[in-house]
N, C-alpha and C positions, 0 to 999 in steps of 0.2 A: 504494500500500500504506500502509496507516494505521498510525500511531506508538501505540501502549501507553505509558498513563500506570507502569501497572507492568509488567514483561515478564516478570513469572513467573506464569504461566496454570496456573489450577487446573481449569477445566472447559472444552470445546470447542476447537478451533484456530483457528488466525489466519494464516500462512504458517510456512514454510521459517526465518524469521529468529529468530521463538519456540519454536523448536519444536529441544530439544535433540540433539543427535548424534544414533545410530539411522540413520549411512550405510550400514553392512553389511547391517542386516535392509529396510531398505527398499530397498535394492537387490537384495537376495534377494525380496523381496514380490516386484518387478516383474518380474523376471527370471520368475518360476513362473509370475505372470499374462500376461505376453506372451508365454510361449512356450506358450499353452493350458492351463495345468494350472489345475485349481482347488484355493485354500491352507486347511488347518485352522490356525488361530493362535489358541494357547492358552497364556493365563497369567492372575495373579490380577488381582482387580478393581483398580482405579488403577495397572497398575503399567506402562499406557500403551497399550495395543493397539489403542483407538480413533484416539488419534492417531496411531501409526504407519501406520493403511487412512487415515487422513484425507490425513497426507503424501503415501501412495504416489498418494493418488487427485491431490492438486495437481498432482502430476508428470505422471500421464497426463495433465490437462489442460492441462499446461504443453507438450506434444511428447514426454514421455519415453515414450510409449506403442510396441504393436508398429510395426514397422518397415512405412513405406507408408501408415500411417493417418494421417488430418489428425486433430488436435488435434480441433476440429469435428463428426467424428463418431466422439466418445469420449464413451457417458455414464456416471457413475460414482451411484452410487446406494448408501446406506446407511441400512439401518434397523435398529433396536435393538429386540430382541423380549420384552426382560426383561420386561415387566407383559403380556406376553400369555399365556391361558390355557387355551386353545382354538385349534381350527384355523381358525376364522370371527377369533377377534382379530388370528392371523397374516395371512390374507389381506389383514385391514384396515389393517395396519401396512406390511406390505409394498405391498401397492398405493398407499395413500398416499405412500409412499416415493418410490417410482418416479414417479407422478405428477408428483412434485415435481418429481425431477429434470429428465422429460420438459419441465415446464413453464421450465426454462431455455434450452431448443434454438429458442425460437421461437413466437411465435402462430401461425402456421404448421405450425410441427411439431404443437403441442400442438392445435389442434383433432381434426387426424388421431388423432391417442391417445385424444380426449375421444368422439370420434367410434365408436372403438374398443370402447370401453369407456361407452356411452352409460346401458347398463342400469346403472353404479354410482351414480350420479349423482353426480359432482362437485365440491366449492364449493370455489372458489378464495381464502383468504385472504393476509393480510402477515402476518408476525409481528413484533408490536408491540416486541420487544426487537432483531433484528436486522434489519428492514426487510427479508427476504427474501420472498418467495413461496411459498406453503406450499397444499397439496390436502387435502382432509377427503374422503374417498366413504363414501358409505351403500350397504350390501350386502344383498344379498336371504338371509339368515339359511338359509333351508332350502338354497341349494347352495353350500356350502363349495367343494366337489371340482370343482366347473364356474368358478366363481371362480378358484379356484388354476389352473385349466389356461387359461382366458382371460388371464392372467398370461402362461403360457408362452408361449400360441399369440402374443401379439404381440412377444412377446423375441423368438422363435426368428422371426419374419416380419420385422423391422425390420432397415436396412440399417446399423446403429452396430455398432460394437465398444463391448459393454455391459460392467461391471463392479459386480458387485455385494455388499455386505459384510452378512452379516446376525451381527449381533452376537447374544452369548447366545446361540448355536444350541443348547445344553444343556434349554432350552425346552422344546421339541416334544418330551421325552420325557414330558411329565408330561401332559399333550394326553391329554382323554378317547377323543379319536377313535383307534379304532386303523389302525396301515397310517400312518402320517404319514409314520413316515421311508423305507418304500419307495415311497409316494406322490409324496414329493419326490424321491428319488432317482432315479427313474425319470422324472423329466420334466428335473431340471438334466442330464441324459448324453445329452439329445438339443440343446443349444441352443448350437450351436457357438461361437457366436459372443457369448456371455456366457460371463463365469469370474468364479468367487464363490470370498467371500472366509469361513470359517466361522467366527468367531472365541467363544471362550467361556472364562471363568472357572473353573467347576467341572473341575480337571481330571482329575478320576476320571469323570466323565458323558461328558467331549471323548473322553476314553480308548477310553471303552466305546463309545460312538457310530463312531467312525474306525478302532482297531485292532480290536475285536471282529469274529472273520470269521461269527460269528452276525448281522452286523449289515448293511441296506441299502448303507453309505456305506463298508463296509470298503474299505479300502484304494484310495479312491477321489482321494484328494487329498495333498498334499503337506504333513508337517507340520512348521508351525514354534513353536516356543516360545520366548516372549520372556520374558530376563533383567532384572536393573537394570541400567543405563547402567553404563558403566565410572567408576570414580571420576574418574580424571584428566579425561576429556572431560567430566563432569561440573560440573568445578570453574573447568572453562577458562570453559565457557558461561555459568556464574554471575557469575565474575569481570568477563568483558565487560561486561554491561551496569553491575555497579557500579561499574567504572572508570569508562564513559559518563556517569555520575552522578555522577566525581567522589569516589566512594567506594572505600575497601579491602574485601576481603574473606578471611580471614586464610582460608591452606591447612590449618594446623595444627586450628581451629575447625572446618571444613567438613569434614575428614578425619573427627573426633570424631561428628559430626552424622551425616551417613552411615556410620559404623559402626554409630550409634546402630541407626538407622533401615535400615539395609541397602542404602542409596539405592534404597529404594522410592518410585517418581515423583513420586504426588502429595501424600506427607507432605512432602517433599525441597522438593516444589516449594510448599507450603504455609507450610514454615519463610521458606523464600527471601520468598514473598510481603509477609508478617509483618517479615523484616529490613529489606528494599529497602523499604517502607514507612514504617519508622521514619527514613529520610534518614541515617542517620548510618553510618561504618564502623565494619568488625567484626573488631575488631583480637583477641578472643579467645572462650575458648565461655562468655561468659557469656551473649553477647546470644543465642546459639541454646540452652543453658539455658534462658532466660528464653521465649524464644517458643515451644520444645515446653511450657512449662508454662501458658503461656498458652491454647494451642490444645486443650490437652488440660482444663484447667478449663470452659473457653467448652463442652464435650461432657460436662463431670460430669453435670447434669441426665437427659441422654439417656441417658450407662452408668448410671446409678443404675435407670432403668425397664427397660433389657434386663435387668439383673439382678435385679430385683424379679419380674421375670414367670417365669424359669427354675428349675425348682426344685433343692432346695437340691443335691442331686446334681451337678446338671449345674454350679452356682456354681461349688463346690469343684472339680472339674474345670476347671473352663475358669481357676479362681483359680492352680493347679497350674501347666496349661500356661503361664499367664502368667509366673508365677517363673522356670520352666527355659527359656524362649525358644523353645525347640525339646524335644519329645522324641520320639526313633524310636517307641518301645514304650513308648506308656501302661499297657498292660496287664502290664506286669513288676512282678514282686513289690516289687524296692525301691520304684519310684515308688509303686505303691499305698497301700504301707504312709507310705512317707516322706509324704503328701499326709493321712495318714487316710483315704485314699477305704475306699466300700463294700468292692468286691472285682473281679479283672479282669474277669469278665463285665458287673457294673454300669459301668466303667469304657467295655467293649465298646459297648456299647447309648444309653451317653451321649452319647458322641463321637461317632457315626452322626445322633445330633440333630442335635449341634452344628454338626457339619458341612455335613445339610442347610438348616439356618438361616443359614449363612455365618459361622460366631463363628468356629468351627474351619477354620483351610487345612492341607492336607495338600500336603507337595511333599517332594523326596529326601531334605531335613533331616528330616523328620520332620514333627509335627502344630505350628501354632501358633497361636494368637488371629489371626485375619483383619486385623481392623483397628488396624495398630499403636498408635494414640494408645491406645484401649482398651486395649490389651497394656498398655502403660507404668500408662494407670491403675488397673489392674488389682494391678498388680506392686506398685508403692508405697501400694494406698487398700487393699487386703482383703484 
């Protein structure tokens, strides 16, 4: 296992040893997944859910899988369907997906799947940043839906216990094609022996997708929803490694920071990154101060363009929510007036944008700017 120049990771996993607390939900993952069920896991963007399927997936492949199964014929497969737009980009992402992983069981194993899947055609690369092995296929465009079930027919034929994560499952609702999600639903209830993992962001679409008993997948899977790490375990895990280095890292300052921040993962783990970089201990909250103001300048560029393009409605809206952190009811009289906004209905109709653009998250606190650094600069620049 390879040593990290810095051990606070902002994108991708590494093991068990970077990878913050999260023993109760990952042991609730596993739990659902070995014992057949398949999980809906639903929370906002960065606030860890990939790495949580990442972890759970180490662990099945570490032995912690169902009982009786070798490690060996465990494969764990995750694809991320955000930039897909259609159900021909789904196929292609998932099948690439799976390929991939196929393509770690063996030359052996993998011709049989290649062999399988002869008509995709294909092409086996590395990837130049992580030296792994990676599948690209080319799909015959006019059958999506034979695609998609050539999928299944070799899950549901193969002798592994599969595991599969499809991230942003919220996706497929925006798919021209209609029928997708009883199309899928009706093929994952037959494959025993694969349990998926549905994870998504948006959680009014996750909502509607899983509880709606209008819907394919109603009540088809187990849900879970993931919070911010506790503080204390939080502070433990930071601490470690800057002790390892020799460094302090003051409770009191880190207490502050995550308040700030709500110990939302990858801002948390973004500051950390920034501090433990700087080599020095952080005896009070200047130095975290100093690196949200850092992190949030290095993105003024960028919020100046999301705000130059929204109009002015939606600005002042989304400038509002920023101020109050949180609001249950945008559309109440005092907010509206207290902000200048138009009026509740314009307030209605804007935050339906905003939200489907991702600026606006809505969860039981109410509505808030998505991306915190944007929140803060929001609050303090407009």
């Amino acid at each position: 296992m390879r040593k990290l120049s810095n051990p606070f990771l902002v994108y991708g996993y590494e093991s068990p040893e970077y990878f913050c607390d999260r023993d109760h939900e990952t042991a609730e993952l596993l739990d659902n997944l070995c014992n057949g069920w398949n999980v809906t896991l639903i929370s906002p963007r960065r606030m860890g859910k990939t790495g949580l399927i990442k972890n759970a997936f180490y662990h099945l492949a570490h032995g912690k899988g169902p009982k009786g199964i070798n490690p060996k014929d465990i494969i764990c497969v995750y694809a991320d369907i955000f930039s897909t737009n259609s159900l021909d980009d789904f196929v292609r992402v998932l099948g690439s997906a799976l390929l991939s992983s196929f393509l770690s069981k063996g030359e052996k194993f993998m011709r049989k799947v290649i062999q399988f899947f002869a008509a995709w055609r294909p092409v086996v690369s590395v990837d130049p940043m992580s030296g792994e092995p990676s599948v690209s296929v080319t799909l015959d465009p006019h059958d999506d839906e034979l695609n998609l079930k050539q999928i299944f027919d070799m899950l549901g034929a193969s002798d592994k216990e599969i595991f599969v994560a499809i991230d942003e499952f919220q996706q497929i609702m925006s798919y021209p094609e209609k029928g997708t999600e009883a199309l899928l639903r009706s093929y994952t209830q037959f494959v025993h022996n694969v349990h998926f993992v549905f994870s998504g962001s948006k959680r009014h679409l996750m909502t509607e997708l899983f509880l709606s008993p209008a819907r394919p997948f109603y009540q088809s899977t187990r849900i879970m929803n993931l919070s911010a790490i506790k503080e204390q375990s939080y502070y433990e895990f930071a601490n470690k490694f800057f002790q390892k280095a020799h460094m302090s890292l003051s409770s009191d300052a880190f207490h502050e920071c995550y308040e700030l921040l709500e110990g939302h993962t990858w801002y948390m783990q973004s500051i950390l990154k920034v501090l433990y970089g700087h080599g020095e201990s952080v005896t009070d909250n200047s130095p975290f101060k100093n690196a949200v103001r850092e992190l949030v300048q290095d993105n003024t560029p960028s919020y100046e363009t999301i705000l130059s393009l929204l109009p002015e409605r939606q600005q002042k809206l989304l400038s509002a929510i920023a101020k109050e952190g949180y609001i249950a009811t945008p559309t109440s009289g005092n907010f509206v007036s207290r902000y200048h906004l138009v009026s509740a209905s314009s307030v209605s109709s804007a935050i339906r944008v905003l939200m489907d653009k991702e600026l606006v998250y809505k969860s039981e606190k109410g509505y808030s700017v998505y991306d915190r650094f944007f929140g803060l600069w929001l609050k303090y620049n407009y």
